[in-house]
Backbone bond lengths (Angstrom), bond angles and torsions (degrees), N, CA, C in turn:
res aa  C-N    CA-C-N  psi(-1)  N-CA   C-N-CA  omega(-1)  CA-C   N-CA-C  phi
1 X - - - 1.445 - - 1.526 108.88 -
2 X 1.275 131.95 131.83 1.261 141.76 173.35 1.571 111.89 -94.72
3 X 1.177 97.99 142.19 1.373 112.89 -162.82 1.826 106.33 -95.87
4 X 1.245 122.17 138.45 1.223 108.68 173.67 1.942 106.54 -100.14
5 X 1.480 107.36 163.72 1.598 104.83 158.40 0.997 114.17 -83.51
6 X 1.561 146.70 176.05 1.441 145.03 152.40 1.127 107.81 -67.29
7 X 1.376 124.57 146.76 1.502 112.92 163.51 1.578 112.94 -130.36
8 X 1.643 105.80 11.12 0.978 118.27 151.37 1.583 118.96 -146.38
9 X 1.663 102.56 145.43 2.402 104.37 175.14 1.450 69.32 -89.91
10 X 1.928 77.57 133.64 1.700 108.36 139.27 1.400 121.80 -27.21
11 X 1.216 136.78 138.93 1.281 137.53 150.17 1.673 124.81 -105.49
12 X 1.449 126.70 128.39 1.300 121.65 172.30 1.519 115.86 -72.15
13 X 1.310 110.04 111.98 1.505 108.95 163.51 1.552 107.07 117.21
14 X 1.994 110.16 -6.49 1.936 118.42 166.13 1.410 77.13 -122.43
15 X 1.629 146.52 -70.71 1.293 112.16 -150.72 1.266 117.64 -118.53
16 X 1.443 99.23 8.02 2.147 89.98 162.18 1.585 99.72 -157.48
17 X 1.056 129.40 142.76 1.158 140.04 170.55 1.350 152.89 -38.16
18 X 1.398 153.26 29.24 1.389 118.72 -140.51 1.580 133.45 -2.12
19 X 1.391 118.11 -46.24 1.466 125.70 -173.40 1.905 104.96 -69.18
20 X 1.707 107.90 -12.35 1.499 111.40 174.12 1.505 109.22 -99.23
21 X 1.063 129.49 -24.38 1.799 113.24 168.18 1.165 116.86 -44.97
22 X 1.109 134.87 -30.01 1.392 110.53 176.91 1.369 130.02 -132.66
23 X 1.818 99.50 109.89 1.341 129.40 -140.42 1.695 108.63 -67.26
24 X 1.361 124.84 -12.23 1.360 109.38 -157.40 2.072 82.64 175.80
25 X 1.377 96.16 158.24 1.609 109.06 -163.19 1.647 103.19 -135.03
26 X 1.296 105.82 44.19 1.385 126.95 170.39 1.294 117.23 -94.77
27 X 1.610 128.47 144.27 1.601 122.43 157.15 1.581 117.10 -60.25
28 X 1.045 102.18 151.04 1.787 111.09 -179.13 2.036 95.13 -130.48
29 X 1.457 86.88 166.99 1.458 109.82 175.05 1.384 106.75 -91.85
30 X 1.263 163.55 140.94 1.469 152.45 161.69 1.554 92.43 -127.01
31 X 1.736 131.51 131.22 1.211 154.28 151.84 1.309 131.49 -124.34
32 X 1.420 97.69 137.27 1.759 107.66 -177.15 1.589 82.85 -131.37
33 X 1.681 84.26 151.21 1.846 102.96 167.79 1.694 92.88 -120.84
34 X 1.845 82.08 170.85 1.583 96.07 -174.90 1.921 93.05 -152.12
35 X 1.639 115.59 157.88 0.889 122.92 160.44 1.369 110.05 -115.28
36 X 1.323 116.41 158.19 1.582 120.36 152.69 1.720 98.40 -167.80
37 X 1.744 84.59 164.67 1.502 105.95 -151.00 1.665 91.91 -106.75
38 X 1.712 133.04 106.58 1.665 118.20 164.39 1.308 104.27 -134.71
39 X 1.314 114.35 177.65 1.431 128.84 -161.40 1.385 93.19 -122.92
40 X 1.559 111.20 151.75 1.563 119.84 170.36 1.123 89.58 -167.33
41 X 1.516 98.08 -171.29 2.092 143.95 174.90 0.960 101.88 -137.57
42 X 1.577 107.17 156.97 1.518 120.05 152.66 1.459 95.04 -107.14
43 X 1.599 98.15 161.12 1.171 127.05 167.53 1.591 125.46 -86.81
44 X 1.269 155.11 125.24 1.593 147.39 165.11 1.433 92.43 71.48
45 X 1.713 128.64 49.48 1.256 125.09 166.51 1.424 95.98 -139.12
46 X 1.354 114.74 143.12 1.321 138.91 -162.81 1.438 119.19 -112.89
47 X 1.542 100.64 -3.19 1.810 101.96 176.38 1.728 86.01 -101.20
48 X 1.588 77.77 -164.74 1.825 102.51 -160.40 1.562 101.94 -64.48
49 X 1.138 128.11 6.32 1.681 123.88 -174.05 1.457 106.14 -111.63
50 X 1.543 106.70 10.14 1.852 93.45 163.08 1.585 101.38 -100.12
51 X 1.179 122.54 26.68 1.401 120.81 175.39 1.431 94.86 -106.99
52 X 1.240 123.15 148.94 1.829 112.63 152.07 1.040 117.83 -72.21
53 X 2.061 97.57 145.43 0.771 121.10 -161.47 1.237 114.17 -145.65
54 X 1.824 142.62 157.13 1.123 124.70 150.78 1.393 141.47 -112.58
55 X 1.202 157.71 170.19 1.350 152.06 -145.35 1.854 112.76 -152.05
56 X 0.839 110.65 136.30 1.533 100.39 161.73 1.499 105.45 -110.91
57 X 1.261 108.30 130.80 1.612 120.03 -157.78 1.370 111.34 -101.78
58 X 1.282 151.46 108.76 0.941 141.01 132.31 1.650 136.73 -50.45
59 X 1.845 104.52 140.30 1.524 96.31 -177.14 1.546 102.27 -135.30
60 X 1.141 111.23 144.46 1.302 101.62 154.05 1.365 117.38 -147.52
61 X 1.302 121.84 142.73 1.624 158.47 -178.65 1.084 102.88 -76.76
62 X 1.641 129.21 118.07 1.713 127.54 147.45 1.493 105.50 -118.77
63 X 0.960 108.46 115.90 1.480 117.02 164.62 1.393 95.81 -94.97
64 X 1.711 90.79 162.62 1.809 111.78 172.68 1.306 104.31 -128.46
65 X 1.342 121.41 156.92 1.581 125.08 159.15 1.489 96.91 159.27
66 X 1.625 90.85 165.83 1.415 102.07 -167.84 1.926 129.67 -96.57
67 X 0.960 127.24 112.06 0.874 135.46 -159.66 1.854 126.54 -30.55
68 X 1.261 105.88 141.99 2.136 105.71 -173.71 1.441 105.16 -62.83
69 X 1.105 109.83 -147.75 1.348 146.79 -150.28 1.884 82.93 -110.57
70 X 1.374 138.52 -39.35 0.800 157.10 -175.42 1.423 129.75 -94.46
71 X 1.161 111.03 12.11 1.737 125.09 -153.65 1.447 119.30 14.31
72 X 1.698 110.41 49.78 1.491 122.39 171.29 2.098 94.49 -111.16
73 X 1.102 111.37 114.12 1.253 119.98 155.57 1.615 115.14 -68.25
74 X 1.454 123.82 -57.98 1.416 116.17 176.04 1.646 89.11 -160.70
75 X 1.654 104.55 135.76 1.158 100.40 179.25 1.639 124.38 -84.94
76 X 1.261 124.54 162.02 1.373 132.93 -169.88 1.103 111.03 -55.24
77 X 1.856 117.97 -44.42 1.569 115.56 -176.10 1.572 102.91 -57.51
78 X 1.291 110.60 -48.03 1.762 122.61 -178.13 1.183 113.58 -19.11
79 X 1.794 108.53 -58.47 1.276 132.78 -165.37 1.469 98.47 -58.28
80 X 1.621 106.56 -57.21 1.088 106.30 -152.25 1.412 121.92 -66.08
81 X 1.445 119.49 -39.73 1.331 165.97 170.58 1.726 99.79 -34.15
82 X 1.488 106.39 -70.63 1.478 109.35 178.38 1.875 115.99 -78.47
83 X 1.033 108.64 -11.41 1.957 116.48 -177.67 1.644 89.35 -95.11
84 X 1.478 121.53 -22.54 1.332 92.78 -177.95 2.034 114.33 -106.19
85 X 1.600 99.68 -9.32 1.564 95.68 166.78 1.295 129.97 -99.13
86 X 1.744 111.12 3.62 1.426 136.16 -176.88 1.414 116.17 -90.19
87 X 1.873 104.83 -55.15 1.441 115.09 -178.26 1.412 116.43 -119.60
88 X 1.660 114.46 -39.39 1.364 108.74 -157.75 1.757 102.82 -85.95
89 X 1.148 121.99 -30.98 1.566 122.02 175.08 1.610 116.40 -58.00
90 X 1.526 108.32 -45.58 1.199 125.77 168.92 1.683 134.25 -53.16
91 X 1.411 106.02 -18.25 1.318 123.23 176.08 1.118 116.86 -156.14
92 X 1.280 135.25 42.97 1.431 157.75 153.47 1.447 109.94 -79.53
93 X 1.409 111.85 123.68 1.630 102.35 -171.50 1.265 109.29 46.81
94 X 1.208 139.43 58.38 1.952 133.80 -177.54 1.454 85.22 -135.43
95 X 1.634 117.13 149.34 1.181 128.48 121.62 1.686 125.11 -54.66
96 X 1.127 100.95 102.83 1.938 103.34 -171.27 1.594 111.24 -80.80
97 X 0.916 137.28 -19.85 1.670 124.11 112.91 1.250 124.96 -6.86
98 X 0.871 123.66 -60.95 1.706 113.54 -176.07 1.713 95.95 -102.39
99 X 1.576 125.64 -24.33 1.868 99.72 -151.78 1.522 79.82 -103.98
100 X 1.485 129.37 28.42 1.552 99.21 176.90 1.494 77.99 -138.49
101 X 1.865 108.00 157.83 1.272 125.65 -170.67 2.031 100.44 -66.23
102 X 1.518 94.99 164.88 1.744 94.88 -155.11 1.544 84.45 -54.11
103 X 1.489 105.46 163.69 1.723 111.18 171.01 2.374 79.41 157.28
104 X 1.851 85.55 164.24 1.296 89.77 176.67 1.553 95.79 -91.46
105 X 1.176 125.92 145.77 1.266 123.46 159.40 1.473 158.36 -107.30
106 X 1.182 64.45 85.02 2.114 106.74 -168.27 1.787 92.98 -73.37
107 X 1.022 110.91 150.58 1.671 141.39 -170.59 2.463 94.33 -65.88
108 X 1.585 78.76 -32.84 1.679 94.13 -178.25 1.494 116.34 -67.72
109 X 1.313 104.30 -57.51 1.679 128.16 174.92 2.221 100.16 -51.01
110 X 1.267 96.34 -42.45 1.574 91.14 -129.10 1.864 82.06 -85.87
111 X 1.755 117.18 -12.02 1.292 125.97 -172.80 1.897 105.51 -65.05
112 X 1.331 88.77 -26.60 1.701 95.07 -159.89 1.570 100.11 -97.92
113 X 1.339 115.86 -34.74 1.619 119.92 155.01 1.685 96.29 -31.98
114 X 0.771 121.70 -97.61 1.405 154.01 172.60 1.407 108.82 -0.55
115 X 1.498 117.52 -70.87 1.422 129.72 168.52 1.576 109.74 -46.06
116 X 1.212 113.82 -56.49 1.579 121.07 177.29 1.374 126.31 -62.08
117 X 1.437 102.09 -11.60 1.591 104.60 170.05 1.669 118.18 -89.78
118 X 1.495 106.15 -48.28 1.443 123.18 156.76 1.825 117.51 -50.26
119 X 1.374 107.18 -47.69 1.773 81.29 173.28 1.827 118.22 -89.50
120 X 1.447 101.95 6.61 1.496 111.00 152.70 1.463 133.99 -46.49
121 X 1.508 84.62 -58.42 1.295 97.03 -161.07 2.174 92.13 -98.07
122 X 0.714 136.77 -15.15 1.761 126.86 142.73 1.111 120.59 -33.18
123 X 1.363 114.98 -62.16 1.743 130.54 -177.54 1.295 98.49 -63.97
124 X 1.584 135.47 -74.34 1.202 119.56 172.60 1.240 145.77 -25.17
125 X 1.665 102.48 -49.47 1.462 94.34 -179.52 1.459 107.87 -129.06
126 X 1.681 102.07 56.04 1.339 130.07 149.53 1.913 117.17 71.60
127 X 1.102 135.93 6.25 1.225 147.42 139.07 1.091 117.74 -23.96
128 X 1.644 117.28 -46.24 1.470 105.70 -165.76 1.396 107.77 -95.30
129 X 1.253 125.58 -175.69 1.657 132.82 -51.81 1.587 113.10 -25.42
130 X 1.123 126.57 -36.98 1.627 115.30 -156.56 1.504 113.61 -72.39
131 X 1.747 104.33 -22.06 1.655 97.13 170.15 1.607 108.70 -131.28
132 X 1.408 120.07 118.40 1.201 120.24 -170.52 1.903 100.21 -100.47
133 X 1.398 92.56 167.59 1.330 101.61 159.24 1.682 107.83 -94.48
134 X 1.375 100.77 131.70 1.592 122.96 -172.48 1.791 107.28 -82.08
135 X 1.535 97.32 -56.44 1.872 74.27 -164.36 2.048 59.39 -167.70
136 X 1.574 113.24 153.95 1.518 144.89 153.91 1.454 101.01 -105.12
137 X 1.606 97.22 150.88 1.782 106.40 172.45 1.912 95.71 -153.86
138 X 1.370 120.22 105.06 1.060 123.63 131.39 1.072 138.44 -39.69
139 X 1.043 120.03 125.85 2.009 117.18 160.42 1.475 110.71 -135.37
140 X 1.741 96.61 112.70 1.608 97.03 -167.80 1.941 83.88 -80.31
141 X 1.462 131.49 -45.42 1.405 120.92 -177.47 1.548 126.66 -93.07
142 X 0.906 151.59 149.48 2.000 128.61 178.93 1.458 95.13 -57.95
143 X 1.269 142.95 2.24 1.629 132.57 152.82 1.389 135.42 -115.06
144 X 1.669 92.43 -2.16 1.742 98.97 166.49 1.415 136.64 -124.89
145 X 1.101 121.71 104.91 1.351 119.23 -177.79 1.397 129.69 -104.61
146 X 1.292 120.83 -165.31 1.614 115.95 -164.76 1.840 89.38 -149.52
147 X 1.125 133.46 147.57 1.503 123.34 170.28 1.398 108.33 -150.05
148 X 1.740 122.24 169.03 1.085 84.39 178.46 2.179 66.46 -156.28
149 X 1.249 115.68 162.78 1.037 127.83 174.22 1.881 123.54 -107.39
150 X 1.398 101.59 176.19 2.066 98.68 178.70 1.909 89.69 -78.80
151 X 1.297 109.24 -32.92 1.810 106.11 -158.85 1.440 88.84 -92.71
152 X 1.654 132.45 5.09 1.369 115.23 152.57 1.453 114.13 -108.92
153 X 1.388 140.73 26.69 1.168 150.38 -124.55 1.603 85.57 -164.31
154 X 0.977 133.11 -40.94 1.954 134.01 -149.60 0.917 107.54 86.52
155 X 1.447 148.44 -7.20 1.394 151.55 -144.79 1.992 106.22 -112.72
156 X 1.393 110.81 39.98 1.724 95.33 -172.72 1.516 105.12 -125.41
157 X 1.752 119.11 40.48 0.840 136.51 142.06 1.644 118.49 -37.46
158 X 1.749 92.24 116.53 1.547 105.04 -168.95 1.839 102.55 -95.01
């Protein structure tokens, strides 16, 4: 197959419409991941993780909702913007022991922290209902994670 160049950008308003951006009036999934690097303990655990320790953490964010006028459901910076002044600034380089509210901090505990900060900050600054948080996934190892969903949350209001 041969490839052509453009030899012309699209224009809004000569070759597609406003009233054509938005292709279909379905919910979508939208996800961003994030890393960050913190140190902790567990508490009343007897393997090698009641010692300190550190982790490089993986996260990732799925929101749901249904698409604008624009077929943008929620944009990526959005994502990024609120996962990084909610959770990832907050426990980046942190002892999570001290930067997360008391709790042991298990990958389990810290998933639902997590969820509750993200559909915080939706409601706040007005997203929600139309864009929910879908489901969080920790990974304290690249093979272990913790997740937690809205229909495991109470939150799967259609």
């Amino acid at each position: 197959m041969e490839y052509e160049i453009p030899r012309k950008i699209q224009t809004l308003g000569q070759d597609i419409q406003e009233s054509e951006l938005k292709y279909h009036d379905k919910e979508v999934l939208v996800s961003k991941e994030f890393t960050f690097d913190s140190a902790h303990h567990l508490h009343c655990y007897d393997g090698k993780c009641k010692s300190l320790h550190g982790h490089t953490y993986k996260l990732q964010v799925i929101m749901r909702g249904k698409v604008d006028r624009r077929g943008i459901a929620i944009d990526f910076a959005d994502i990024k913007r609120i996962a990084k002044e909610r959770i990832i600034d907050r426990l980046d380089h942190r002892y999570l022991n001290e930067a997360l509210p008391l709790m042991n901090t298990t990958a389990e505990n810290m998933v639902v922290w997590m969820y509750e900060q993200l559909y915080a900050a939706l409601r706040e600054e007005g997203w929600f209902p139309s864009v929910r948080v879908e489901e969080v996934r920790l990974w304290e190892t690249p093979t272990s994670y913790a997740a937690v969903t809205a229909q495991m949350m109470g939150d799967d209001r259609q």
